[in-house]
C-alpha positions as CSV (number, residue, x, y, z in Angstrom):
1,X,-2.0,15.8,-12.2
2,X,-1.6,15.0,-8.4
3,X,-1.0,11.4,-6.7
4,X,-3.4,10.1,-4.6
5,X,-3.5,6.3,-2.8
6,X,-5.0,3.8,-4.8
7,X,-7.2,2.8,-2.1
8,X,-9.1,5.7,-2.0
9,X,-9.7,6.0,-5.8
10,X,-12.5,3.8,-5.8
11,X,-15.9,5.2,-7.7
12,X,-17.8,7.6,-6.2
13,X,-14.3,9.7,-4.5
14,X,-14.2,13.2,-4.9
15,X,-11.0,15.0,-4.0
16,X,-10.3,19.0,-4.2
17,X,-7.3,19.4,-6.6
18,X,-4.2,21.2,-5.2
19,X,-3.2,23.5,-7.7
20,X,-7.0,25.1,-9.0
21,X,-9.2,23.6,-6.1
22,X,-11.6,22.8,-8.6
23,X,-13.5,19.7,-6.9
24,X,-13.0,16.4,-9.4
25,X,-15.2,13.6,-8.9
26,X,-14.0,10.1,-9.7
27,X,-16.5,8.0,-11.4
28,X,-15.9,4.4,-13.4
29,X,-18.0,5.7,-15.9
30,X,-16.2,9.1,-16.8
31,X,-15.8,9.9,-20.0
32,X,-12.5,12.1,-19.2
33,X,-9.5,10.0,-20.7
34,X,-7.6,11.0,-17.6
35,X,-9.9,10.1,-14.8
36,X,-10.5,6.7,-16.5
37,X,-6.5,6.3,-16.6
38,X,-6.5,7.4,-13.1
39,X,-9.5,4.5,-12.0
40,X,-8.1,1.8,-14.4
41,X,-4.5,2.5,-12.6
42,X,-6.0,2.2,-9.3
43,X,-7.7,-0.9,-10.0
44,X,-4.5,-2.2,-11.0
45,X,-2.4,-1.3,-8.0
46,X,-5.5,-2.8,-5.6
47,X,-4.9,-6.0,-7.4
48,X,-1.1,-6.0,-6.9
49,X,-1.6,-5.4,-3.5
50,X,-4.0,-7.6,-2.4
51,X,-1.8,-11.0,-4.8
52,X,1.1,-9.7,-2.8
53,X,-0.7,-9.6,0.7
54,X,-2.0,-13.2,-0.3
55,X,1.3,-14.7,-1.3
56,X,2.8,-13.3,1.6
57,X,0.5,-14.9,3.9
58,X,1.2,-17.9,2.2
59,X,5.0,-18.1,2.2
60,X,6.0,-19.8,5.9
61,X,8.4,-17.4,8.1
62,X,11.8,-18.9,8.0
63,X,12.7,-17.7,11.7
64,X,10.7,-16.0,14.8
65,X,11.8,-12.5,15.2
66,X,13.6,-11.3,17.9
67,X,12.8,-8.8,20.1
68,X,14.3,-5.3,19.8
69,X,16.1,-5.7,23.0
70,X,17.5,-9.1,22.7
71,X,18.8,-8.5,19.1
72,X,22.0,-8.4,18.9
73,X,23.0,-10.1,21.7
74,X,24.9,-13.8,21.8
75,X,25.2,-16.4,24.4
76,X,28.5,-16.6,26.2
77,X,30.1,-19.9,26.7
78,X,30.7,-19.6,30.3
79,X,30.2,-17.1,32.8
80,X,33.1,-15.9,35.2
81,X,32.5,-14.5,38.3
């Protein structure tokens, strides 16, 4: 068993495994128990994903970010010169 991202585990990947390099090819219609784990996990995770990319485009920024060089920084009451 190796990890992989779930966006390239789509049907039709084929990916050289690390430990035998033995070439395994992912297919939706396997009929290895493990492969189909591997697609149906994948599947799962691309969902996750893309209901968290939605819902975060949906949810309204509460401030504008600040610029790397300005954070930090406060406004002094007064100047003195």
């Amino acid at each position: 068993m190796f990890r992989d991202r779930a966006g390239r585990l789509q049907d039709g990947y084929s990916r050289q495994c690390p430990s035998c390099e033995v070439v395994l090819f992912f297919a939706e219609d396997s009929q290895h128990p493990f492969i189909k784990r591997a697609m149906r996990n994948a599947r799962k995770a691309r969902k996750e994903m893309r209901e968290a990319g939605a819902a975060g485009l949906a949810a309204p920024e509460p401030r504008a970010a600040q610029s790397r060089s300005f954070a930090g920084r406060t406004r002094s009451a007064g100047r003195e010169d």
